[in-house]
N, C-alpha and C positions, 0 to 999 in steps of 0.2 A: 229324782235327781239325775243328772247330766253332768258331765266337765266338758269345756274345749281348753281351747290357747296349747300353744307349743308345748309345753310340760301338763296338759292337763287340769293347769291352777286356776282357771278360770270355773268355780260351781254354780249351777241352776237350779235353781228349788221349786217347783210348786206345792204349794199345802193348801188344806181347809180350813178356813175360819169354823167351818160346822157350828156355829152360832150365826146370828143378824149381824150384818155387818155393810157399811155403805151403803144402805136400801135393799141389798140382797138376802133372801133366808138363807143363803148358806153363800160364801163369794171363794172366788178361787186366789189365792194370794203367790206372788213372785219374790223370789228373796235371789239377790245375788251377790257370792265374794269374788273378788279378783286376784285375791291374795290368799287362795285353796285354805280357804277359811277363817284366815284372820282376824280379817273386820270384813264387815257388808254392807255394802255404797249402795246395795238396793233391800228395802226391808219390807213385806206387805205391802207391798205395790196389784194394786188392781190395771192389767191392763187395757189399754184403751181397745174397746171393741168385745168386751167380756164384762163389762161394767153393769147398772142397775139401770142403763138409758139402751141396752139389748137384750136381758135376758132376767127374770125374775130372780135365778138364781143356778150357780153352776154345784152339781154335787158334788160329794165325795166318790173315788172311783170313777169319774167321767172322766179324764184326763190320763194323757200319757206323752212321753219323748218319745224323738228319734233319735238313735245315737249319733253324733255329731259327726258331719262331712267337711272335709276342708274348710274349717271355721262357721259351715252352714247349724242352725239351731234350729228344731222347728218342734213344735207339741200340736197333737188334733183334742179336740172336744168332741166327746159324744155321750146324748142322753135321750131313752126314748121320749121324756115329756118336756126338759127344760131348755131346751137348746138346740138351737142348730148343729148338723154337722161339722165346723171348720175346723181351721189348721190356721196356728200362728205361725209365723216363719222371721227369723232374723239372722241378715248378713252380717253384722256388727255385732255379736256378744249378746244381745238383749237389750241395746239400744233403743234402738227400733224396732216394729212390728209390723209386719203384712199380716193381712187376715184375709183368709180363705174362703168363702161362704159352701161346702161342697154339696151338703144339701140343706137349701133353707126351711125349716120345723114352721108347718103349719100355725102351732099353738106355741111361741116362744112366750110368753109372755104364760103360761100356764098353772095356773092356780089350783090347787085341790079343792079348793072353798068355794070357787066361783067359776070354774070352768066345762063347759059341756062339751065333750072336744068329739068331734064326730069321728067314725071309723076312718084310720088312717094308715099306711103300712109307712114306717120309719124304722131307725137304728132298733137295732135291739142295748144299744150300750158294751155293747161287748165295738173293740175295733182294734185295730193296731196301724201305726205307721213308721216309715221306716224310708233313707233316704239314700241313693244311688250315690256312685262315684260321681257324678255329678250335681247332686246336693240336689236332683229332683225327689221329689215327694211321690209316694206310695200309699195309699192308704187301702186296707180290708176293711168291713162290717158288717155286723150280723143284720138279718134284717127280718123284723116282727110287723104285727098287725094287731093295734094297742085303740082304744075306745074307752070313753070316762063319760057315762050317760050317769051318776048320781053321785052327789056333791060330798066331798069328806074322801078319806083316803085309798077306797076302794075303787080298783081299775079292774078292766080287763084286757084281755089277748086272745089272740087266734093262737093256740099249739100246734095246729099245723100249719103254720106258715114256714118256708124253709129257702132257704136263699143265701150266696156270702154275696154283698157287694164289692167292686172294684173301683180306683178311681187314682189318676195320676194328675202329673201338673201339663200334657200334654191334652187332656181330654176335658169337654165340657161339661160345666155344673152341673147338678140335679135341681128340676123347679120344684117351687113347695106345692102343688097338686098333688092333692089325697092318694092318689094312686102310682104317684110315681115312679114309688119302689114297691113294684106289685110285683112279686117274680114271677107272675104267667105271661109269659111274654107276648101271650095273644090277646092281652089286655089293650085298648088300644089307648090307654093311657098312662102305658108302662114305657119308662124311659129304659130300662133294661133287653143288655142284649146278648144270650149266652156266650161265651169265651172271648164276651167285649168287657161291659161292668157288671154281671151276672158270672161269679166262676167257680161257685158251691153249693153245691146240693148234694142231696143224698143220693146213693149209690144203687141200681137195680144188680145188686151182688149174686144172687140165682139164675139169673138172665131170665125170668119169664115173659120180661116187656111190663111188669108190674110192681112197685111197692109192697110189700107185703108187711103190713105190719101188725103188731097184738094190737087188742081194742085200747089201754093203757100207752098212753105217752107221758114222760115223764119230762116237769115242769120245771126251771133252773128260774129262783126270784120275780116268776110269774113276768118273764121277759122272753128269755130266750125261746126260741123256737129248732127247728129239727136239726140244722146245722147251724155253728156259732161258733164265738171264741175263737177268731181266726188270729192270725199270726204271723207276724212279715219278716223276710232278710232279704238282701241284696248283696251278691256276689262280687267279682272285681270285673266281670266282661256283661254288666247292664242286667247279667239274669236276674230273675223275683223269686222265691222259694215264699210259698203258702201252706202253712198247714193249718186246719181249721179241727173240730169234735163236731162228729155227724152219727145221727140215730141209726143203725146200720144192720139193716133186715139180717135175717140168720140168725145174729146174734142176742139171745135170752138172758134174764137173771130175774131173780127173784125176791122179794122182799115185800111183804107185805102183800100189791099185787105183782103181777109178771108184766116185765117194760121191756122194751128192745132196749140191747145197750148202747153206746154211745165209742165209737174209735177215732182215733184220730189218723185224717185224711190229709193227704199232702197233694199239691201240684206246683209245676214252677214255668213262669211264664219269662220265655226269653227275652232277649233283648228288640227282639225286631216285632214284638208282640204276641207271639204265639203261647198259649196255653196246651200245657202237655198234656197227656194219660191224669187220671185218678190213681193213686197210691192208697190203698189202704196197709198203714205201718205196724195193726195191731191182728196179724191172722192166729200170729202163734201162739201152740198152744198155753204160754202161760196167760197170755191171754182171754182165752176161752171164756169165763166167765170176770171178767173185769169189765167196768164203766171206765172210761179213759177222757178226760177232762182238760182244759188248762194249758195246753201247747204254747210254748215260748222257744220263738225261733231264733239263734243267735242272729243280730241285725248284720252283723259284718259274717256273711259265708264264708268267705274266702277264695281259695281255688274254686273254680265252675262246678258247679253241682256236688258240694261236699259241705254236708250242712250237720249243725248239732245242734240239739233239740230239747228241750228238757220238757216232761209232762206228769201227770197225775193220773193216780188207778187205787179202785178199790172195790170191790164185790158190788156194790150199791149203788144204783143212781140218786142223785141228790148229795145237799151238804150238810154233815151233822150240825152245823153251828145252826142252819135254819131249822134243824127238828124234823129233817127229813126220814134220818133212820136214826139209830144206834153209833154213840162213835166207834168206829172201827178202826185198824190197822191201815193206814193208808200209807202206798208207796209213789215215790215219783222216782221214776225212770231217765236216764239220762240215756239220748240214744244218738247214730249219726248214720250218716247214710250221703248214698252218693248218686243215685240215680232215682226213676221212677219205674214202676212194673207195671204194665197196661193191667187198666183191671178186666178185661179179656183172659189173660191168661186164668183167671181165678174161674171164668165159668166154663172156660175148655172139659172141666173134668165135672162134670153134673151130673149126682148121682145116677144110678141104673136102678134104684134099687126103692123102695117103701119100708117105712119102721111104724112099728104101730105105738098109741101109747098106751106104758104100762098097766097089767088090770089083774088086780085092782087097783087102785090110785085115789087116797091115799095105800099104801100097804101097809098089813103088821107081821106076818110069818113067813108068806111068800108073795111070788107077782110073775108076771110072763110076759114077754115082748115077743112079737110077730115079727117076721123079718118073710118080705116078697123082693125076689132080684130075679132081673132078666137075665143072670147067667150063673153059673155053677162056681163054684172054688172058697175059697176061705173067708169065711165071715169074722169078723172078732168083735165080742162086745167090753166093754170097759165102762164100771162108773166107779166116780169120784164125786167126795164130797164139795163144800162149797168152799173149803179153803186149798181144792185143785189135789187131796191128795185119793190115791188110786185106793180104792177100797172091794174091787172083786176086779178080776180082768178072765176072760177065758176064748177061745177060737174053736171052731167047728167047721170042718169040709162039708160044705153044704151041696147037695149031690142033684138036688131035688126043686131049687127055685124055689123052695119057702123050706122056715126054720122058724121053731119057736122056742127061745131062752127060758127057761123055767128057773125062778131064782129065789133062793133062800138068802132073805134079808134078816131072818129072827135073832143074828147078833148086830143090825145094825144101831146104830145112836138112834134117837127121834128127829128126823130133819130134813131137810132139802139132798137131794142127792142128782147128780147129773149122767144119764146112759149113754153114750157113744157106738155108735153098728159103723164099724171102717171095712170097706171091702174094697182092694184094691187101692187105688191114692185120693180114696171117695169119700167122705163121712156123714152120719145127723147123728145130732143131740136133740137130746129132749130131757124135761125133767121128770123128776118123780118125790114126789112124799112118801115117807116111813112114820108111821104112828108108833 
């Protein structure tokens, strides 16, 4: 739901039929009052361009507003299998409608029953849009690589595919060619162009010139892929603020198997077009072992680069409702921020130093950590369990370029536990089991 009009009285509803409805398995319906809820002069309205003569059907969760600009209204659609990318757009209340085609879906028309849809990279269903002091359109998307070679409800995907797309009302359509939104851009049938409509991906956080990641990648509704769930606002001087959830080497957690976790990354592109630095928002240590999801960027920024934020974290990647783990304690964070911090600065201080992992592993009475650094002075090791609290801490002037932690675990719990070697403004973690 949306308000415009001078007082706000004017509401906009989209819902789901989530039954057959007008020839569609599922249809997207408009409801509008003009009298902030009184009566409604528009009730399950299918609009023109979203109907059963474009799209088999639009889901639940494929849809989303822009918060309204000087009387401008506009909502995007997006679905890996059902639909095109676009954008509704209306000057008049919801009078009328312009339709946007941003990127046309190979397969709209897409049936589980009867369709063979060849490898194709499109939306991942994740998107946001969000509209300028000028009532131009903005949109983010995640972007996967989805294939349906046998008939019935069973798809697949690339997990590593990783990409945010970008797209405004200044800049040209995407065609429905399979490859179009391939994010290698040395694809020569990739319409993507970094820090043009390509302006997310994952982070080389170590600076090695490499990806590093566990063998384990973890799956969000057999959609999303490495970065996702982007996020859009717009300022009052033309700037964009994006934050997106990106799988983000260094950091570990545990469950079941061992995934990289997931943080959420910010950048903001000004006015004149430039894309800033990479932000990673999530270093700190409460951090540390958190999965960080869910990013919602307030649409209206405000002042220049002062943005508030709200998101999700919890020990675990995935979502208890799908059965991915255990329900847990989940928190969401309300944050704000006012600039970006090259993520340069983050590899300036790359360790000096090697940590070995613990042995035995699992342990029951004790265990030993190695520690090799290219120069002398104060080593400190610290572990904490998985709910961040400190459970041994100790320091040694290390005299010698190697050191080895000898540690009596035989009062710990049975369970995942995390070791930290900081020397100087340096750190690694690694985990360990206790039997």
């Amino acid at each position: 739901m949306i308000t415009s009009g001078s007082d706000n009285n004017i509401i906009h509803i989209l819902a789901n039929s989530y039954t057959e409805y007008a020839g569609q398995e599922r249809a997207m319906l408009y409801y509008r009052s003009q009298d902030a809820g009184e009566t409604w002069d528009i009730e399950a309205q299918i609009i023109e361009g979203t109907d059963s003569s474009y799209y088999s059907e639009i889901d639940t969760d494929s849809y989303v507003w822009a918060e309204t600009v000087n009387g401008t209204i506009a909502f995007l659609v997006s679905s890996t299998w059902h639909t095109d990318l676009f954008m509704m757009k209306s000057i008049d209340n919801g009078n009328t409608w312009e339709k946007t085609i941003i990127w046309e879906h190979p397969f709209p028309f897409f049936s589980w029953d009867s369709t063979i849809a060849d490898t194709f990279y499109c939306v991942d269903n994740s998107a946001s849009i969000t509209l300028d002091t000028e009532g131009k359109a903005h949109v983010a998307f995640g972007i996967t690589r989805a294939y349906h070679v046998d008939i019935g409800t069973w798809s697949h995907y690339s997990l590593y595919t990783d990409g945010i797309g970008y797209w405004n009302e200044d800049m040209p359509t995407f065609s429905n060619n399979l490859n179009t939104l391939c994010p290698d851009t040395d694809n020569p049938e990739s319409e993507l162009i970094e820090n043009y409509n390509l302006v997310g991906w994952t982070q080389d956080v170590n600076g090695n010139g490499e990806i590093d990641f566990l063998d384990n990648l973890f799956s969000y509704n057999k959609q999303h892929g490495i970065s996702t769930m982007p996020s859009l606002g717009a300022d009052d001087y033309g700037n964009i603020v994006m934050a997106y959830s990106s799988t983000t080497e260094t950091y570990e957690a545990y469950y079941n198997d061992t995934f990289n976790l997931k943080h959420i990354w910010v950048r903001t592109r000004s006015a004149d077009g430039e894309w800033s630095c990479f932000s990673d928002l999530n270093t700190n240590i409460i951090h540390l072992f958190d999965e960080c999801i869910y990013p919602v960027v307030a649409q209206h920024v405000g002042d220049c680069g002062f943005t508030h934020m709200l998101y999700q974290a919890d020990l675990y990647p995935g979502v208890a409702l799908q059965s991915a783990h255990e329900y847990v304690e989940n928190k969401m964070h309300v944050v704000w921020f006012d600039n970006c911090t090259d993520i340069n600065e983050q590899q300036s201080n790359q360790p000096s130093f090697t940590i070995s992992q613990n042995i035995p592993n699992p342990a029951t009475n004790s265990t030993s950590v190695e520690v090799k650094t290219e120069t002398t002075g104060i080593v400190i090791l610290t572990i904490v369990n998985v709910l961040g609290q400190v459970v041994h801490h100790e320091s040694v002037d290390n005299n010698s370029h190697k050191h080895t932690f000898d540690l009596d675990v035989s009062s710990f719990d049975s369970g995942i536990y995390f070791y930290t070697i900081k020397i100087g403004n340096s750190s690694i973690t690694k985990k360990m089991l206790v039997e």
